[in-house]
Kinemage of the C-alpha trace (Angstrom):
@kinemage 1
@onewidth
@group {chain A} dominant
@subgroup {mainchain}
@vectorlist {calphas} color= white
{ca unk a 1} P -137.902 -41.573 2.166
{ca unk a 2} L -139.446 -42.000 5.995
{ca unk a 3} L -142.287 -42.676 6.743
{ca unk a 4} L -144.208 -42.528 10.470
{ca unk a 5} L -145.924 -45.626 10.109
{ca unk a 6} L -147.690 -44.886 13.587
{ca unk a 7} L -149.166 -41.226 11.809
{ca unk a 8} L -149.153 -42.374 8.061
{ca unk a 9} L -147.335 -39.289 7.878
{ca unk a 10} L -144.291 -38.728 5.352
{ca unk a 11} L -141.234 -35.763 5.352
{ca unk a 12} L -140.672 -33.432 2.391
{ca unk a 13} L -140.221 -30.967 0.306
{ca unk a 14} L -142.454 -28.130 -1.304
{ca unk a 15} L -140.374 -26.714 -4.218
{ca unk a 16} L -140.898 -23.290 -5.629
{ca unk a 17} L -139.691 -22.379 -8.847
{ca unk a 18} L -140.098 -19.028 -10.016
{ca unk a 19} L -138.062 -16.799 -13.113
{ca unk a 20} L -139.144 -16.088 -16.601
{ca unk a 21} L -139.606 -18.892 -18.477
{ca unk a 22} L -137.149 -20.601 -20.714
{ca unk a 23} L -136.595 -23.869 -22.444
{ca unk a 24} L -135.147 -26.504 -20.184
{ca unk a 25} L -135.970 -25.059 -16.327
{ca unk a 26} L -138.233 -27.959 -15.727
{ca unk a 27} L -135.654 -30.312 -16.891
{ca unk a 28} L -132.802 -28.814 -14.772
{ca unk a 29} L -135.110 -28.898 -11.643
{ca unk a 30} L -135.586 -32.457 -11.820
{ca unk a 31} L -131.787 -33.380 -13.368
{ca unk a 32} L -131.049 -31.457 -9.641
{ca unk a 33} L -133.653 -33.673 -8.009
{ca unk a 34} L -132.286 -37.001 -9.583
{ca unk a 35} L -128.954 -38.013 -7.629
{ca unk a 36} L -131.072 -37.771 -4.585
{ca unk a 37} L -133.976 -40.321 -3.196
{ca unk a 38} L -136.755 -38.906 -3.410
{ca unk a 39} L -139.957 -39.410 -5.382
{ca unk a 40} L -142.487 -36.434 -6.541
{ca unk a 41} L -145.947 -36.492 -4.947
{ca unk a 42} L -147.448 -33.636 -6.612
{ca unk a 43} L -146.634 -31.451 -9.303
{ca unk a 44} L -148.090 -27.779 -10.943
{ca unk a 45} L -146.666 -25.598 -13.386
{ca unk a 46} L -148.451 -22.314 -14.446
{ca unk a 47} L -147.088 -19.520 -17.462
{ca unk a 48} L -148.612 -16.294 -17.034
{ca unk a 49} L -147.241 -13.861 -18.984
{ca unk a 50} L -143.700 -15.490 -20.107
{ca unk a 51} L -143.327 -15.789 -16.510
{ca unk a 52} L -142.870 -19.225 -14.998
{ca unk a 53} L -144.543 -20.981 -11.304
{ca unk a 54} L -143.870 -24.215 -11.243
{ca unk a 55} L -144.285 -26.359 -7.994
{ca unk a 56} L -142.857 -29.551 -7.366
{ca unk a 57} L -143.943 -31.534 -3.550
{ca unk a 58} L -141.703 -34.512 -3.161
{ca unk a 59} L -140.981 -37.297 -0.058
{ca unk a 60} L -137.441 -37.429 0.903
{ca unk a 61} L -135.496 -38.571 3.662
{ca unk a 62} L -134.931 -35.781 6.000
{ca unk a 63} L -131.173 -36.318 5.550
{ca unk a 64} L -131.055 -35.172 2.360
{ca unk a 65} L -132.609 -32.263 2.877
{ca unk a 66} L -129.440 -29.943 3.137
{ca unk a 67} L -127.876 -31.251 0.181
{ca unk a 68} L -130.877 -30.528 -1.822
{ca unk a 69} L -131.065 -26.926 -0.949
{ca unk a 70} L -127.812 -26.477 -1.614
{ca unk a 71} L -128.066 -28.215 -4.996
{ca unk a 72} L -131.274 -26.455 -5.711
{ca unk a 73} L -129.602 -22.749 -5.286
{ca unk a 74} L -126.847 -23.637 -7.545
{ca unk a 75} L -129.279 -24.461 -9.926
{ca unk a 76} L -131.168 -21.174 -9.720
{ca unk a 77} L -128.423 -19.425 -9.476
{ca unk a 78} L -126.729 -20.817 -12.738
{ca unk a 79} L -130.084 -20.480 -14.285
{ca unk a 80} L -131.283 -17.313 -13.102
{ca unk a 81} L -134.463 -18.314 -11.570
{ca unk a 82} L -135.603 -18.035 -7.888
{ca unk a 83} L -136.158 -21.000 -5.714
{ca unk a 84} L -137.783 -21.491 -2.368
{ca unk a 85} L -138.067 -24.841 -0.267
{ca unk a 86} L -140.348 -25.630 2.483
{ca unk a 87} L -139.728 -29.062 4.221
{ca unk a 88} L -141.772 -31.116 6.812
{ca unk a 89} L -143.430 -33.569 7.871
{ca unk a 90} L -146.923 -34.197 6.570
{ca unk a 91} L -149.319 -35.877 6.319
{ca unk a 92} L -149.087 -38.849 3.817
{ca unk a 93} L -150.309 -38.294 0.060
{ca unk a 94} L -154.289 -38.848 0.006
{ca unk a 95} L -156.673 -39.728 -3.590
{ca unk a 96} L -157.972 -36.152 -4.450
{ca unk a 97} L -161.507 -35.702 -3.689
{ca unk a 98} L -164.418 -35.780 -6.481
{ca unk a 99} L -163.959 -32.507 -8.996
{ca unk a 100} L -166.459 -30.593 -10.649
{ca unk a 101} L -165.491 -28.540 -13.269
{ca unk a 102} L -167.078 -25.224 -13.378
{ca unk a 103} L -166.598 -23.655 -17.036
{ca unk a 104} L -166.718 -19.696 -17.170
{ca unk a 105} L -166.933 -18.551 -20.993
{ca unk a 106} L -167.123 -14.778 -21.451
{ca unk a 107} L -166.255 -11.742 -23.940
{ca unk a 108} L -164.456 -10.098 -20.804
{ca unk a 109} L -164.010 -11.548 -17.433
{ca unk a 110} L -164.502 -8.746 -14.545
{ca unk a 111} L -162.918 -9.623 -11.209
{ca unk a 112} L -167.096 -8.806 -9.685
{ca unk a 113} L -168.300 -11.724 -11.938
{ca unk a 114} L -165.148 -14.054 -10.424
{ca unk a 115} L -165.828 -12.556 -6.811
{ca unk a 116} L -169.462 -13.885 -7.374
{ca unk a 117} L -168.853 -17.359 -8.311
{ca unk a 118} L -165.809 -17.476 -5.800
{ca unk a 119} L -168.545 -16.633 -2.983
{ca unk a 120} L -171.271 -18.938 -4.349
{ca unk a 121} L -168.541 -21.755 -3.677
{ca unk a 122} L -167.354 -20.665 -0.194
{ca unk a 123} L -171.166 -20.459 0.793
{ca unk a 124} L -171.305 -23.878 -0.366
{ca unk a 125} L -168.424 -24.757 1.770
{ca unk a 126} L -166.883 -25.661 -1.921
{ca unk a 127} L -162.957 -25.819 -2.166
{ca unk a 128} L -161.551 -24.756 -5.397
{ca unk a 129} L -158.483 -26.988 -6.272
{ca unk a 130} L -157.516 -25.498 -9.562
{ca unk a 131} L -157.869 -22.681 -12.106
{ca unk a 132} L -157.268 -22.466 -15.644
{ca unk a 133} L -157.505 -20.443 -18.707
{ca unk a 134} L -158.497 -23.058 -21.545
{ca unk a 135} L -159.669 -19.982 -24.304
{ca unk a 136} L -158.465 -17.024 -25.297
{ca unk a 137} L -161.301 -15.490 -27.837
{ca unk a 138} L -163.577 -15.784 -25.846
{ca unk a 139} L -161.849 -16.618 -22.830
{ca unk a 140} L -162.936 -19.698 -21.157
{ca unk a 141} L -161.862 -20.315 -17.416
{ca unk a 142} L -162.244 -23.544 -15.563
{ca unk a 143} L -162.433 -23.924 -11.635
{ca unk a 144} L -162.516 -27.453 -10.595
{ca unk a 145} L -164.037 -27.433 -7.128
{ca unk a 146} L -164.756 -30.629 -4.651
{ca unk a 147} L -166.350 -30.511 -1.389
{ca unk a 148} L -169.760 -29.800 -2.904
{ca unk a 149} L -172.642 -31.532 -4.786
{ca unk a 150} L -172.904 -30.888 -8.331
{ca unk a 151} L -176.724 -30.427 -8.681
{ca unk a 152} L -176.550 -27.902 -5.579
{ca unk a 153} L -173.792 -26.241 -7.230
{ca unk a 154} L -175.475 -25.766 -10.111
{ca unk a 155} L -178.634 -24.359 -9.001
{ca unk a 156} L -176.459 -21.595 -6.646
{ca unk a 157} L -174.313 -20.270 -9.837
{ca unk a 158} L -177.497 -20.260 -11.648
{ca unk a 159} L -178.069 -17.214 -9.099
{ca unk a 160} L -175.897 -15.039 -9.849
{ca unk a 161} L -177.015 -12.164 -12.350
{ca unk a 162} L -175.934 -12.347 -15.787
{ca unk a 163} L -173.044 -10.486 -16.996
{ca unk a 164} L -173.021 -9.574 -21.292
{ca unk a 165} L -171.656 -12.261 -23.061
{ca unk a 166} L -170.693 -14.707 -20.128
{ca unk a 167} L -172.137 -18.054 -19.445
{ca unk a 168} L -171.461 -20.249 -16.760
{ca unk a 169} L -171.760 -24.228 -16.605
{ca unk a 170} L -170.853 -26.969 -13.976
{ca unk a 171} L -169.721 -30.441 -15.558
């Protein structure tokens, strides 16, 4: 791995991993990854559907990068998935900032209600760093948003107008 000691700044990879999902795909992504150096800074895997996303950010030493590529292609190929690969350098791995988790429970979810909270946190200056689907019946999503206080947060989504059977609630 290299690091730019003068810019605390690090080269790699952003992995893409896309297909319909299957047993073993996470497993051959990293068997690919392990006769190389590098070390994973960040992982995410979504199923949506029976259809797989899963991202993978690792350090590396710029070296390696074509033999990783090619390695990482063979692997989709013989698995049927698509891959795509974005490497860099970057800045190095920082602690994530403070999360508050924002818990939407509803009957039925309309893309207005989303669009309302979405806006309340861009007003805010808010930066949502994850979504999830945690229920089905009802269906409970969770944002988990930093760059904003909690009590201010709060008191905004407490704004927006009611929808039937929805409630909204920052932790």
């Amino acid at each position: 791995m290299t690091l730019t000691s003068e810019k605390s700044e690090q080269f790699s990879g952003l992995i893409l991993l896309t297909g319909e999902d299957a047993p073993g795909l996470a497993n051959a992504l990293f068997e690919t990854l392990s006769p190389f150096a590098v070390s994973i800074i960040d992982i995410d895997q979504i199923i949506i559907n029976s259809r797989l996303i899963l991202t993978v950010h690792i350090a590396l030493n710029p070296a390696h990068q074509g033999a990783i590529e090619a390695d990482l292609e063979a692997m989709a190929s013989a698995r049927n998935v698509d891959i795509a690969s974005v490497f860099s350098y970057s800045p190095s791995i920082t602690a994530r900032p403070q999360l508050h988790k924002v818990l939407i429970t509803s009957t039925k979810v309309h893309p207005r209600y989303l669009a309302a909270v979405t806006a309340c946190i861009k007003t805010l200056e808010g930066n949502i760093e994850d979504i999830n689907r945690n229920g089905v019946d009802p269906v409970e999503i969770v944002l988990y948003v930093s760059g904003v206080d909690a009590a201010v947060l709060t008191s905004t989504l407490q704004q927006i107008p009611a929808e039937a059977g929805t409630t909204i609630a920052v932790g």
